[in-house]
C-alpha positions in Angstrom: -21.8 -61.4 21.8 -23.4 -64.9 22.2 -21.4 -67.6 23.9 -21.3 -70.9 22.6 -23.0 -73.3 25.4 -20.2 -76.1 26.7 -17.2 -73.0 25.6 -17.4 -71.0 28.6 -18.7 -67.5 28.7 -15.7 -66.4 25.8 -17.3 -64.8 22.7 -16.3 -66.3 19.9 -16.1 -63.3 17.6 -15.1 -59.6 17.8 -13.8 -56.7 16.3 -9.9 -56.0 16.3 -8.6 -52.3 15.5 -4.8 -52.5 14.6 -3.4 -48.8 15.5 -0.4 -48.8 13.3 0.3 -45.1 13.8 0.0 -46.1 17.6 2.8 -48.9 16.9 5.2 -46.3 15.4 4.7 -43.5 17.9 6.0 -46.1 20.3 9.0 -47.9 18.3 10.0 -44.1 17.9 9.7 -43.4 21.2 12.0 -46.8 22.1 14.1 -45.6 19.7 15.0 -42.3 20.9 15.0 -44.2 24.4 17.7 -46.5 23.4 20.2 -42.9 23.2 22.4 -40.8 25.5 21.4 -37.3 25.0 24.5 -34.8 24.0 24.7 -31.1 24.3 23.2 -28.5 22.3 26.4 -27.6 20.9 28.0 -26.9 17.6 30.8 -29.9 17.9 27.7 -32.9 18.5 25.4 -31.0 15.8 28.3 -31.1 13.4 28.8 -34.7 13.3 25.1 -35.2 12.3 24.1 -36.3 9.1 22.1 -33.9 6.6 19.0 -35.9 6.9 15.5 -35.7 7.8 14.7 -37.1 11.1 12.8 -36.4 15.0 14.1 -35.7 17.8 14.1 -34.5 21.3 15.1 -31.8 23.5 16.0 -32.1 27.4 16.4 -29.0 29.9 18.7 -30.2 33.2 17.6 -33.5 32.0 14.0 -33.6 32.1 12.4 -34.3 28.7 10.7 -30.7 27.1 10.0 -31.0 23.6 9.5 -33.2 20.3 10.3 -32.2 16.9 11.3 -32.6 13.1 13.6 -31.9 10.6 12.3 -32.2 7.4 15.5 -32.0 5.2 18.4 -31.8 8.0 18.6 -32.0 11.2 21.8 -30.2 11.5 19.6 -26.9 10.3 17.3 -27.7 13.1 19.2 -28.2 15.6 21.0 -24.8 14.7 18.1 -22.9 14.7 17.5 -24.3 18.2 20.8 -23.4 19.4 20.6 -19.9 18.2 17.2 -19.0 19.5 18.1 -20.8 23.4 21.4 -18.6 23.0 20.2 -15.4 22.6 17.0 -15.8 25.7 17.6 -14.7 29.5 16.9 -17.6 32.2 18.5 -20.5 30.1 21.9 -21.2 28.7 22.6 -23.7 26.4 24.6 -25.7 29.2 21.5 -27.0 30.3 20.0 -28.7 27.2 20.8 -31.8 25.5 19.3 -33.2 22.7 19.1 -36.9 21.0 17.8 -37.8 17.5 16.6 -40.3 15.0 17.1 -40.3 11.1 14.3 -41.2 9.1 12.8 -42.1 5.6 11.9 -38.5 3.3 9.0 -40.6 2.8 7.9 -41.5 6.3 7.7 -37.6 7.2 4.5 -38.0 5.6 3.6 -39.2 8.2 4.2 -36.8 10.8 6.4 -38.4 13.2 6.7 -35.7 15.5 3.3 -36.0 16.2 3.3 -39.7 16.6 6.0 -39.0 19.6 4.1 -36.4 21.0 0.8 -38.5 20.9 3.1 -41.3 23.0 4.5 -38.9 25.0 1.0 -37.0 25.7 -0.6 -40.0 26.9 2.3 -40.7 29.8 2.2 -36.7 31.0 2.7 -32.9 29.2 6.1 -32.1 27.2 6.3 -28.7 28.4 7.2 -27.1 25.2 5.2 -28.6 22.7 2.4 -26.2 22.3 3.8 -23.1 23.9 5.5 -21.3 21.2 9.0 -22.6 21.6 9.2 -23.7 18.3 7.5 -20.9 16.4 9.5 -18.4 14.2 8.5 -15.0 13.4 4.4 -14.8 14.1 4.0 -11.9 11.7 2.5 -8.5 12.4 -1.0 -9.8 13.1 0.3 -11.6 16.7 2.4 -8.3 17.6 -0.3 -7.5 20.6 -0.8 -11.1 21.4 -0.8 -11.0 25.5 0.9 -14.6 26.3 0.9 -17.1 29.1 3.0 -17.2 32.3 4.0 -20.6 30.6 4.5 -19.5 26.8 8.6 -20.1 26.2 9.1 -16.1 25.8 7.3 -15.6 29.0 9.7 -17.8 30.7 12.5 -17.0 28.8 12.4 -13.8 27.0 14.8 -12.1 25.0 18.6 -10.7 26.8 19.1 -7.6 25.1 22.5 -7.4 26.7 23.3 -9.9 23.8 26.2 -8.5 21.5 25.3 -7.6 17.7 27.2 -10.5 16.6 29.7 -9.4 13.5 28.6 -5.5 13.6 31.7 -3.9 13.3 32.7 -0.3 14.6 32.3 2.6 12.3 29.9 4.9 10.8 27.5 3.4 8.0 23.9 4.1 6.8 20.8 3.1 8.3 19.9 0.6 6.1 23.2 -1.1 6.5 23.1 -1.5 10.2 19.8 -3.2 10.5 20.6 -5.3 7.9 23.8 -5.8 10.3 21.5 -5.7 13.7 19.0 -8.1 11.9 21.8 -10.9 10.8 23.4 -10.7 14.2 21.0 -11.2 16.5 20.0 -14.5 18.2 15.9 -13.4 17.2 13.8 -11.7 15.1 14.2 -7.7 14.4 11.5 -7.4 12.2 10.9 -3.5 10.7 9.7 -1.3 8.2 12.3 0.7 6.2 12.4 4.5 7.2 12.7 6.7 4.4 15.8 7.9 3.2 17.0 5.1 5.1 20.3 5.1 2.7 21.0 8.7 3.4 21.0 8.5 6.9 24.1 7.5 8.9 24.9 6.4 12.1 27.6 5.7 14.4 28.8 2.4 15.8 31.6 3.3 18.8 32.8 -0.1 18.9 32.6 -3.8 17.5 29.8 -6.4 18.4 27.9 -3.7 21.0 24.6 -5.0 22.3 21.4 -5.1 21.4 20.0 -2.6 23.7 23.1 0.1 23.0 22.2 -0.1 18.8 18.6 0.2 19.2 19.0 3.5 21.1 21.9 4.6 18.4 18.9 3.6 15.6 16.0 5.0 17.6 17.8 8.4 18.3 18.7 8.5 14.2 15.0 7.9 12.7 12.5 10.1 12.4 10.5 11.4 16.2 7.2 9.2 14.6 9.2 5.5 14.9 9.5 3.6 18.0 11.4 0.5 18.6 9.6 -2.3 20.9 11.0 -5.2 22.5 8.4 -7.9 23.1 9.1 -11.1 25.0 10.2 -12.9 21.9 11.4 -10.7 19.2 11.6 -7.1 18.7 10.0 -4.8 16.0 10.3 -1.1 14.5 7.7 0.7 12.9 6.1 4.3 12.4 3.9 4.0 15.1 4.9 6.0 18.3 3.9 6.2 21.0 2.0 2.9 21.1 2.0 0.7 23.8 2.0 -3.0 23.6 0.7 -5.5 26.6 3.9 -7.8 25.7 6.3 -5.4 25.6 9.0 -4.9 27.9 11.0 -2.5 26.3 10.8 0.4 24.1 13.4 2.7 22.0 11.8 6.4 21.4 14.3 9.2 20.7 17.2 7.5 21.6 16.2 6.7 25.2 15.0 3.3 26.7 11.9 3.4 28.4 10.7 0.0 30.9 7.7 -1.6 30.0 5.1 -4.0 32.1 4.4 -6.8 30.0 0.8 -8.3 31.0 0.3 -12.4 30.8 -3.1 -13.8 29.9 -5.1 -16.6 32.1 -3.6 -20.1 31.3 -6.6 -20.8 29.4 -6.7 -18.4 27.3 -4.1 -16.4 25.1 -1.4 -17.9 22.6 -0.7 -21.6 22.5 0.6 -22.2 18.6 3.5 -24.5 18.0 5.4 -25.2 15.0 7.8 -28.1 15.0 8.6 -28.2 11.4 11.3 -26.7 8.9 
């Protein structure tokens, strides 16, 4: 750029570059800022609006994660509570949450990633990219191997959980995995055994846990199925013996045998996030 001579050594022209995106990341961010984070807990997710919105997550305190609601926050934030409740090496005593409502339209957007882009630039948010807010990944990431910092390496599954609702009595196979699968804190995903409604099994009491019905269910299918806990989720199929490199678990014959789940480099393996509804 030329300087006028007698003006000093300014230029008197430039470019300018207005990062609006930039400007929102950070109002949001001085939003959320502005708010004293409550618990994770059904009585402060009750008294939120059924709106879309972002919003952050806190573990002892320290700021871990960034996310949307599309339609409600309230459904969100349930989902949240559910999947923290249900994990060994967290409780749901230690997170706190605080949240902003915002325009259908803006969500176009992507807020979220607006926070995480401010966020990102002062340091990492621990859970944004590491599978914390991922549902089920589907049959084709069953044999994923994960990271020593993926959220169901750090906090996998307890499946000393109780079946919540799954009364005691003797009912079909098909009834109590429906049962198992609505009563659990995370996935059960499985194939349906055949005859499935003819065969019965019993439940000795109310709300067992999870580890007690899935050696009732692997003792009452057929010798070829096999029940596998990985660090997330667990799944049933026709498929035993096979052996999994996540797995920490499995059900075969009505007997619980101890895996060694394996973890990949930190540069390699799974890294998928999903933040929206």
């Amino acid at each position: 750029m030329t300087a006028i001579p007698g003006l000093g050594e300014r230029p008197f022209h430039r470019n300018f570059t207005l990062s609006i995106t930039k400007a929102l990341g950070d109002q949001l961010a001085a939003g959320l800022e502005e708010l004293t984070p409550a618990p994770l807990a059904d009585e402060h997710i009750d008294q939120l609006e059924e709106r879309a919105g972002v919003y952050q997550l806190y573990l002892n305190g320290d700021f871990v994660y960034v996310g949307k609601a599309d339609k409600s926050l309230q459904a969100r934030l349930r989902n949240h509570l559910k999947k923290i409740s249900g994990r060994r090496g967290i409780t749901l005593d230690e997170i706190t949450f605080s949240c902003l409502y915002v325009a259908e339209d803006f969500s176009a957007l992507a807020p979220e990633q607006l926070l995480i882009n401010h966020h990102k630039g002062q340091g990492d948010i621990p859970w944004n990219n590491n599978g914390f807010g991922n549902r089920d990944p589907g049959r084709q990431r069953d044999h994923t191997i994960l990271k020593g910092s993926h959220f169901d390496a750090l906090y996998p599954i307890d499946l000393e959980r109780p079946v919540k609702g799954l009364a005691a009595g003797t009912m079909t196979l098909h009834a109590l995995m429906a049962a198992v699968k609505a009563g659990l804190p995370y996935t059960f995903r499985y194939a349906s055994v055949p005859d499935h409604r003819g065969i019965t099994v019993t439940v000795p009491h109310a709300e067992p846990t999870a580890d007690s019905v899935f050696r009732l269910i692997s003792a009452a299918v057929p010798q070829q199925w096999q029940i596998t806990a990985l660090m997330g989720y667990v799944i049933m199929y026709r498929e035993s013996p096979t052996e999994y490199e996540s797995a920490w678990r499995y059900y075969r014959d009505g007997q619980a045998i101890e895996g060694t789940p394996q973890q990949a480099p930190e540069e390699e393996g799974d890294s998928t996030s999903e933040t929206g509804e």
